[in-house]
C-alpha positions in Angstrom: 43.3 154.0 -7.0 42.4 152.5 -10.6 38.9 152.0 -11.5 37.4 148.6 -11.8 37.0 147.9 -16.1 33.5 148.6 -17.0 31.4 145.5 -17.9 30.5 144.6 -20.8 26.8 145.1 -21.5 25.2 141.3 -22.7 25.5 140.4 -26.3 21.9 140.0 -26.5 20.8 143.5 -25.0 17.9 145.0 -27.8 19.3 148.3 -29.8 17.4 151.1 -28.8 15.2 153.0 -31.4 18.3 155.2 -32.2 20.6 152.5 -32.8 17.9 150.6 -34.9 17.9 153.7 -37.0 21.4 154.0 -37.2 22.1 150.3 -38.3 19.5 150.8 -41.2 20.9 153.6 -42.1 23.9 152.1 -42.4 22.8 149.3 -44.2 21.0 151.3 -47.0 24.2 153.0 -47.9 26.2 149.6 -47.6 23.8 148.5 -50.3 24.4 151.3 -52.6 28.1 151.5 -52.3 28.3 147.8 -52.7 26.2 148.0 -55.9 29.7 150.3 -57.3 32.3 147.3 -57.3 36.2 149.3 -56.9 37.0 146.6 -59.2 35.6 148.5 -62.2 37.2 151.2 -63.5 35.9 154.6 -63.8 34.0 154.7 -67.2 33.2 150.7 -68.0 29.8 149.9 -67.9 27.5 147.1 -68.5 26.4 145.9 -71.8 22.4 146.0 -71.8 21.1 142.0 -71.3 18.1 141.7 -74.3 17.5 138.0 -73.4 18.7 135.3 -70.9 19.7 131.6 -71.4 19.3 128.9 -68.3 20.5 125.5 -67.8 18.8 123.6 -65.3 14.9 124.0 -63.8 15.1 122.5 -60.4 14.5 124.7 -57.1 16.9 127.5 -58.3 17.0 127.1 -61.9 13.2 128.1 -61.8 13.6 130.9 -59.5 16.5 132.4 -61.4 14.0 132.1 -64.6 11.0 134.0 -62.9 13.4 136.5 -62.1 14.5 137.0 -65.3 10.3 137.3 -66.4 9.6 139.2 -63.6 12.4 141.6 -65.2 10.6 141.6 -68.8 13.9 139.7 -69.8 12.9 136.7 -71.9 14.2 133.4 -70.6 15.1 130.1 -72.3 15.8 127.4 -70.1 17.1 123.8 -70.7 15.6 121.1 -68.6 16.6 117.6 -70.1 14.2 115.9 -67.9 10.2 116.2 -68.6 9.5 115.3 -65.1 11.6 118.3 -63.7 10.5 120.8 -66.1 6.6 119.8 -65.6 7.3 120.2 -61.9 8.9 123.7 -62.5 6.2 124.7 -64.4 3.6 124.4 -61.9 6.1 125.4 -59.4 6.6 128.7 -61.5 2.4 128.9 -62.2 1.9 128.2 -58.5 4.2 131.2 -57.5 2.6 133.7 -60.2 -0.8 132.5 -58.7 0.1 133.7 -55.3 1.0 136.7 -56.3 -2.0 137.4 -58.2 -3.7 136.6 -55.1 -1.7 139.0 -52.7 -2.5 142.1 -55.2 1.5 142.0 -55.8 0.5 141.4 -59.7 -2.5 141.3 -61.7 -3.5 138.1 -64.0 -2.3 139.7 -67.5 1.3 140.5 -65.9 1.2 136.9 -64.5 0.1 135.5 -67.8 3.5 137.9 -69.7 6.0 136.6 -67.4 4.9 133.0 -67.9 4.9 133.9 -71.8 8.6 135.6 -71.5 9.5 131.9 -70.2 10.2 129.2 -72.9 11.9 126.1 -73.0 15.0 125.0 -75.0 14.9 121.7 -77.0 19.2 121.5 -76.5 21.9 123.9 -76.1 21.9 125.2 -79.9 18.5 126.2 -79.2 19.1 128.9 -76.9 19.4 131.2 -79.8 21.4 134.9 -79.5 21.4 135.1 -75.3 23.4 137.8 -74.4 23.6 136.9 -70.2 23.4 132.5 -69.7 23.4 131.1 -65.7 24.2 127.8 -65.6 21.8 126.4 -62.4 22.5 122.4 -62.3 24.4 120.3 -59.6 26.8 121.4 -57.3 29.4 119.4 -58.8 32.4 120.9 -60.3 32.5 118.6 -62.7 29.1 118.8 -64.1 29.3 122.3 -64.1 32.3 122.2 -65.9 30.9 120.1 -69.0 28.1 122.2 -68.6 30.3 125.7 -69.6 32.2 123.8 -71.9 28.7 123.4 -74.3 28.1 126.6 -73.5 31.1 127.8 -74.6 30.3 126.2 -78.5 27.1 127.6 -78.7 26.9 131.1 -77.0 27.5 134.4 -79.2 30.7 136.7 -79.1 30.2 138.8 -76.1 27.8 136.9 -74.0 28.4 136.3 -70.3 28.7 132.9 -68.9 27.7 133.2 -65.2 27.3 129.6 -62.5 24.9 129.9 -60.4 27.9 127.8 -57.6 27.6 128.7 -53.8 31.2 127.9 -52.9 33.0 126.1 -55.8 36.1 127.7 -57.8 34.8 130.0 -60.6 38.2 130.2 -62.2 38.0 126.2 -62.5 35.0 126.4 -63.9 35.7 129.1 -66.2 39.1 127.0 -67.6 36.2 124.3 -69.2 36.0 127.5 -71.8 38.3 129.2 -74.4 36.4 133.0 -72.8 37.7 132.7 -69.1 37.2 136.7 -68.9 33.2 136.3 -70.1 32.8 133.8 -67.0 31.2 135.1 -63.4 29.4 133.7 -60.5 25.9 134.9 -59.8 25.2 133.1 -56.4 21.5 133.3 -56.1 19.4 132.8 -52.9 16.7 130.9 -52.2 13.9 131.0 -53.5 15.8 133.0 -56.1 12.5 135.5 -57.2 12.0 136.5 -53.7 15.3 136.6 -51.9 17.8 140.2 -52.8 21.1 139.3 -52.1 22.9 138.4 -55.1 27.1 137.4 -54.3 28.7 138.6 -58.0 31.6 136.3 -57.8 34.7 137.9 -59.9 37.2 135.4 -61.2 41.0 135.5 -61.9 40.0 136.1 -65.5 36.9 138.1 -65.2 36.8 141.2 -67.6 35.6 144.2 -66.0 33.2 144.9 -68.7 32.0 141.0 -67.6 31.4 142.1 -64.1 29.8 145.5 -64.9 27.2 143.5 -67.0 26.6 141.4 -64.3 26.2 143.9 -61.4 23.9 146.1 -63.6 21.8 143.0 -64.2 21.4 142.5 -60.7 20.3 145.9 -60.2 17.5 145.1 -62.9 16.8 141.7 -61.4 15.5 144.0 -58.2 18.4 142.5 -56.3 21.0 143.9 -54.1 24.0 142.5 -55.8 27.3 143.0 -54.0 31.4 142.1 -55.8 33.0 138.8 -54.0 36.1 137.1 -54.9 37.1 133.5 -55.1 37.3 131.3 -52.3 35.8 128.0 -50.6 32.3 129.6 -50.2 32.7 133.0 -50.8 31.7 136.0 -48.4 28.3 134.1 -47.4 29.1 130.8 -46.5 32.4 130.9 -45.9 31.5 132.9 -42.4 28.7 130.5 -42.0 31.2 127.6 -42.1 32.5 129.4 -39.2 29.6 130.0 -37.4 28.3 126.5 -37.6 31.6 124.8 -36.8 31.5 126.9 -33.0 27.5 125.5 -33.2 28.2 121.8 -34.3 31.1 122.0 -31.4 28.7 123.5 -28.6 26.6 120.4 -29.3 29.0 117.9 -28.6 30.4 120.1 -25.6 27.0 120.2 -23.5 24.2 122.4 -25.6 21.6 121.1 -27.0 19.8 122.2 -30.6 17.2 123.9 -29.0 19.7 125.8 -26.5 21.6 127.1 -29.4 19.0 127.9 -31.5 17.2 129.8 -28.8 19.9 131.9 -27.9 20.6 133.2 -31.4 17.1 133.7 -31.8 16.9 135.4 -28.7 19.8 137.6 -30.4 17.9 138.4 -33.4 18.4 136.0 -36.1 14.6 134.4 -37.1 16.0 130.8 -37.2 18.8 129.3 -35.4 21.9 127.1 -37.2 20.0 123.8 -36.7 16.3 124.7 -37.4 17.8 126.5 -40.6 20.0 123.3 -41.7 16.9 121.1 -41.2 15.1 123.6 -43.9 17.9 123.5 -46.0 18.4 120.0 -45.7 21.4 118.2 -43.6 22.7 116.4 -46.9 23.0 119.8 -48.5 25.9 120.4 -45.7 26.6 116.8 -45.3 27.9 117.0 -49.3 30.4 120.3 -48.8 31.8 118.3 -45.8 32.1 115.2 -47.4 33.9 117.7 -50.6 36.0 119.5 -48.2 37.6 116.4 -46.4 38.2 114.8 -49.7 40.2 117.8 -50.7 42.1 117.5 -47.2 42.9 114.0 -47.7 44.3 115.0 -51.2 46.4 117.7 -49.2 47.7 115.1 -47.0 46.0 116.4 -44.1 43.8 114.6 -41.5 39.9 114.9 -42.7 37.7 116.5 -39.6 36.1 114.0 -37.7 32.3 113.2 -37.9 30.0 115.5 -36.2 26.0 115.2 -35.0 24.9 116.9 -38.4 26.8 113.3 -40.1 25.3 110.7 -37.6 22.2 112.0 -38.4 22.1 111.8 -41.9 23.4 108.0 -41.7 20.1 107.8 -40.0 18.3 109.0 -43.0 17.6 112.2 -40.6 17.5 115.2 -43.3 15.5 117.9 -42.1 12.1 119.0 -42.5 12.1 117.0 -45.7 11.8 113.4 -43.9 10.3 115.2 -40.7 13.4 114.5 -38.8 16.4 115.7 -39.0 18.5 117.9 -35.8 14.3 118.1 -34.8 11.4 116.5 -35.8 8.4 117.5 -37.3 4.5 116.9 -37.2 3.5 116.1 -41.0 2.5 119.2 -42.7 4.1 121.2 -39.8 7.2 123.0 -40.0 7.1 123.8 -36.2 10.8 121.8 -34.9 10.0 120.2 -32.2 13.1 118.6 -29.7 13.7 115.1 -29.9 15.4 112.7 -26.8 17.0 111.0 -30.0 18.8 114.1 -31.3 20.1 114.5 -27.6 21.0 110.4 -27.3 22.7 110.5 -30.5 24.9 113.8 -29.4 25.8 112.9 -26.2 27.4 109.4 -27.9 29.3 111.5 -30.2 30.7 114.0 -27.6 32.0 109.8 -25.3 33.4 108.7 -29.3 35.3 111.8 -29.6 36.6 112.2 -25.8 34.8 115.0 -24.9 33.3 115.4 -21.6 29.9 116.9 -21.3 29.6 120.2 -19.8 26.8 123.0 -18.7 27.1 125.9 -21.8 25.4 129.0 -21.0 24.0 130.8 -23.8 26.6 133.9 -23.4 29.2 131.3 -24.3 27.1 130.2 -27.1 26.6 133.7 -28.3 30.0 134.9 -28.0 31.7 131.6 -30.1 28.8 131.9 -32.7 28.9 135.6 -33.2 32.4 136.3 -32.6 33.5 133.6 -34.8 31.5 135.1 -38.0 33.0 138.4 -36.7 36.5 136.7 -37.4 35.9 135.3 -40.4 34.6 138.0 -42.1 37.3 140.3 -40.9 40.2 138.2 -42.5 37.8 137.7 -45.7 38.4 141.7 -45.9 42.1 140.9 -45.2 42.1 138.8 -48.1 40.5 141.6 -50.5 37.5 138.5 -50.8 35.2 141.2 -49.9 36.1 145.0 -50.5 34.2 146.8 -47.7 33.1 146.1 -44.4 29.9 147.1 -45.6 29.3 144.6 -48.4 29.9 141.6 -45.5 27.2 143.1 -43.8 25.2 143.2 -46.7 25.3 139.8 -47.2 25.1 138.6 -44.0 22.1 141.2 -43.5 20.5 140.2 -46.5 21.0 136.6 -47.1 21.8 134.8 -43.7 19.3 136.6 -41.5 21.8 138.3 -38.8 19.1 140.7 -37.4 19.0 144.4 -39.6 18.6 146.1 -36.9 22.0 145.5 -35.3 23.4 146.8 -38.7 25.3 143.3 -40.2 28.1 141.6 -38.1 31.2 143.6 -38.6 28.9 147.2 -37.8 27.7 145.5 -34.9 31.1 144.4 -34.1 32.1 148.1 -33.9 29.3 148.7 -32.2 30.7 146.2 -29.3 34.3 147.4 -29.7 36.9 145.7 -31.7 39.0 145.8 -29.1 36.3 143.7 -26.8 35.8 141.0 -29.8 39.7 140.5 -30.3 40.2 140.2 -26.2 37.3 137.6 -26.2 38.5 135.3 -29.1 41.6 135.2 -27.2 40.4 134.0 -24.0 37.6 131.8 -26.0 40.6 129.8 -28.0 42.7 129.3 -24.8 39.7 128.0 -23.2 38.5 125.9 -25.5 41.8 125.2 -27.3 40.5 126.0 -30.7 43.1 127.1 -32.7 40.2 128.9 -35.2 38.6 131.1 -32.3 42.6 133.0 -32.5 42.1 136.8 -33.6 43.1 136.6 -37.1 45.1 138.7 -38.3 42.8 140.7 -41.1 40.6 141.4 -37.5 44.1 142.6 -35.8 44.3 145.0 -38.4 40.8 147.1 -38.2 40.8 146.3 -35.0 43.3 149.3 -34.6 42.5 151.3 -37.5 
């Protein structure tokens, strides 16, 4: 008589001491192998980075500066507007000033990072920068104009590095006549305090480009790890994927604060929706609006809307206008559930057809988790990423999936390939979601 399959123990179970060591352990030596990019050949190395040039001083242009500082690199940064650059500068002082006043600094290193930081009158006045990051608008075409200036102005040998979280480096580097000095540095924010750094090598990219800029990271005090292009990279490009199984749970039957809770109750700090209200819902709202545009242009059918769209045509943006997939008190970030949030879902889920159901939060945790799990196996498949390792790097690092499970594709292992593969399978006939199918980069480790 065959024995009865053992069952699966609950996503959600908490790693015991041993595994917590383990998937730090594992972690730490991700880092330092994904610090070695196998794109750079054995005896290449980095050119030394005496000074730093920056366009843009908003939220991340700033951040990207005071790393430079904190570094002892000196910065020049163009701002053309005085209002930003006076608010960067006491967003800059304000920072340093907290610092002082956790004992991370004292006043006189405060005082020579602010002095390492000067501004540019115009793009001829950035003087010999060896390393420039372009930090302006998420628009490819304004990021474009911007390399193309660079590109008349910078020396012989400088790198030219965009600070984009998901658009085409190798279009961007085309606006210059030096396509193999051009790399993506996606920084995290707030740039000074967050350590994952996505070093985004382009068609064109030299390897003595990319060795300059992974060295820099290392300076920067950042764990920088070797991506390739695609529509969002390593990082977002699995969150796309984990927020389409969210945005579609909410018009199946969860709620925000059913989702969130479950992935909280997983390990993440922040669910999907409490982290898009931070971010801001018109962030996300503008790479949708991008990525049915190019559909349309494809000839294909553009997604239709979801929650995260009604909202914003509500002028519902996040913490920012205390309302967005929550609502806030003013002056408190605490989200708080709102009838209207639920109202507004539950006519979305009759416009699109979809009947209302109960979701339990295993369902939400397998569709979320899995999901990223698939994503970032075919990213690996694709040769985006180089090691399973750097995806949980980044994932670890910059997108809060909890350390002590290790990253998504070593916890993945850790629940069994075989499990995850069987699951998306059954998940995609369920649901009839063609992008919960195995893919086929996860068919292949799955029987390595």
């Amino acid at each position: 008589m065959n024995s009865p399959a053992p069952v699966p123990e609950p996503l959600d179970r908490n790693p015991t001491s041993e595994e917590q060591q383990a998937a730090a352990a594992h972690l730490q030596r991700a880092q330092e192998e994904a610090a070695h990019s196998r794109r750079i050949p054995e005896g290449v190395a980095g050119a030394e980075v005496g000074s730093a040039g920056i366009v843009g001083f908003g939220t991340m242009g700033r951040g990207i500066a005071l790393s430079f500082a904190s570094a002892g690199i000196p910065v020049s940064v163009f701002e053309a507007s005085d209002e930003a650059w006076i608010r960067g500068e006491a967003a800059v002082a304000g920072s340093l000033s907290r610092a002082v006043g956790r004992g991370k600094i004292d006043e006189a290193e405060a005082e020579a990072r602010l002095r390492r930081m000067r501004r540019a009158g115009g793009f001829e006045d950035f003087g010999g920068a060896d390393f420039f990051v372009e930090a302006v608008f998420e628009d490819l075409g304004v990021k474009q104009d911007v390399f193309a200036r660079l590109d008349r102005v910078a020396q012989p040998g400088a790198v030219l590095a965009t600070n984009t979280s998901s658009l085409d480096v190798d279009a961007i580097a085309a606006a210059t006549g030096r396509p193999e000095a051009v790399v993506g540095t996606h920084f995290f924010s707030p740039a000074h305090v967050m350590r994952l750094l996505e070093v985004v090598v382009g068609d064109a990219t030299s390897p003595e480009t990319l060795a300059t800029a992974m060295s820099l990271g290392l300076r920067l005090g950042k764990a920088p790890v070797p991506v390739g292009v695609c529509d969002g990279f390593v990082g977002n490009r699995m969150l796309y994927a984990y927020r389409r199984q969210a945005d579609r749970l909410l018009l199946e039957g969860a709620l925000p604060e059913q989702i969130d809770g479950a992935l909280q109750g997983f390990g993440f700090r922040m669910g999907p929706f409490a982290v898009a209200d931070l971010a801001g819902l018109d962030i996300g709202q503008a790479v949708r609006q991008r990525l049915a545009a190019e559909a349309t242009a494809r000839g294909e059918p553009p997604p239709p809307p979801n929650v995260a769209d009604r909202l914003c045509e509500r002028g519902r943006l996040g913490q920012k206008t205390v309302a967005g997939f929550y609502r806030y008190e003013p002056g408190n970030r605490t989200p708080l559930p709102d009838p209207e949030v639920a109202e507004i879902a539950r006519r979305e889920s009759a416009a699109q057809g979809i009947e209302r159901r109960e979701v339990g939060d295993h369902e939400i945790l397998e569709r979320c988790l899995f999901a990223l799990v698939n994503e970032g196996a075919e990213i690996l498949g694709e040769g985006i990423a180089e090691r399973e390792g750097d995806v949980d790097v980044v994932w670890a690092l910059g997108y809060g999936f909890p350390r002590d499970r290790g990253g998504p594709m070593y916890w993945a292992r850790q629940v069994g390939l075989p499990e995850v593969v069987t699951t998306l399978d059954r998940l995609a006939g369920a649901t009839g979601d063609p992008r919960l199918e195995p893919s086929r980069g996860l068919l292949e480790i799955a029987v390595r």
